[in-house]
N, C-alpha and C positions, 0 to 999 in steps of 0.2 A: 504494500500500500504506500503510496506517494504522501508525502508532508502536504500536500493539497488537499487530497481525499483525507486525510487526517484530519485537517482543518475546519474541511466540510463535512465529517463527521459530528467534528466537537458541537459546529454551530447547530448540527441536524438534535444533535440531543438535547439540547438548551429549547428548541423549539416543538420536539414534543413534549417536554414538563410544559411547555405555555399553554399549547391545545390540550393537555392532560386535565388539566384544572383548568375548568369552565367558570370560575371568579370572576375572573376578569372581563372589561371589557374590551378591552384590545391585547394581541400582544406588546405593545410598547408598554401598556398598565401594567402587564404582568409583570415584566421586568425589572420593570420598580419594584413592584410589590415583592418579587422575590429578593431583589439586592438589601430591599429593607429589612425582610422576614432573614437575612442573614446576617445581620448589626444585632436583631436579637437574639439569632442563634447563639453568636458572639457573646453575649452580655450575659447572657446564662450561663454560657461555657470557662466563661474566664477569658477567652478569645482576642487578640484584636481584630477589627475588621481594617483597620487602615494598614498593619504589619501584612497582613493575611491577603490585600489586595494588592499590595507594591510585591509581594511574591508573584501573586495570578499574573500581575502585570508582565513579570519578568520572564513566567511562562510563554504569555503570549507573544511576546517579542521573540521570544528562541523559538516560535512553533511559526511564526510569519517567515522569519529568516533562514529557518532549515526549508519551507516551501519556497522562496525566493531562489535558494541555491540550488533546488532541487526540478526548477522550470525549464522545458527545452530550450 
């Protein structure tokens, strides 16, 4: 599997948690609603969300740039 189909995998499973949960009114609301329902994940957890997102961040930058390297 290619860092692209990877990519578009990650984003393919973000988008059936959206349509999974029929809450929302859009998926743009969901997305919120989930990034928020993970702050109180966090809060509960002992967690940070700001530490825990400069991480995610760092993932997706190495998961952009192994696709970039990996294009014909």
């Amino acid at each position: 599997m290619t860092a692209m189909t990877s990519n578009r995998r990650r984003a393919m499973r973000i988008g059936h948690i959206l349509t999974w949960c029929k809450d929302w009114s859009s998926p743009r609301e969901g997305l919120i609603d989930l990034l928020a329902d993970a702050r109180h994940w966090c809060d509960q957890h002992g967690e940070s969300f700001a530490d825990l997102d400069r991480q995610a961040y760092q993932h997706y930058l190495a998961e952009l740039d192994e696709a970039r390297r990996n294009e014909p």
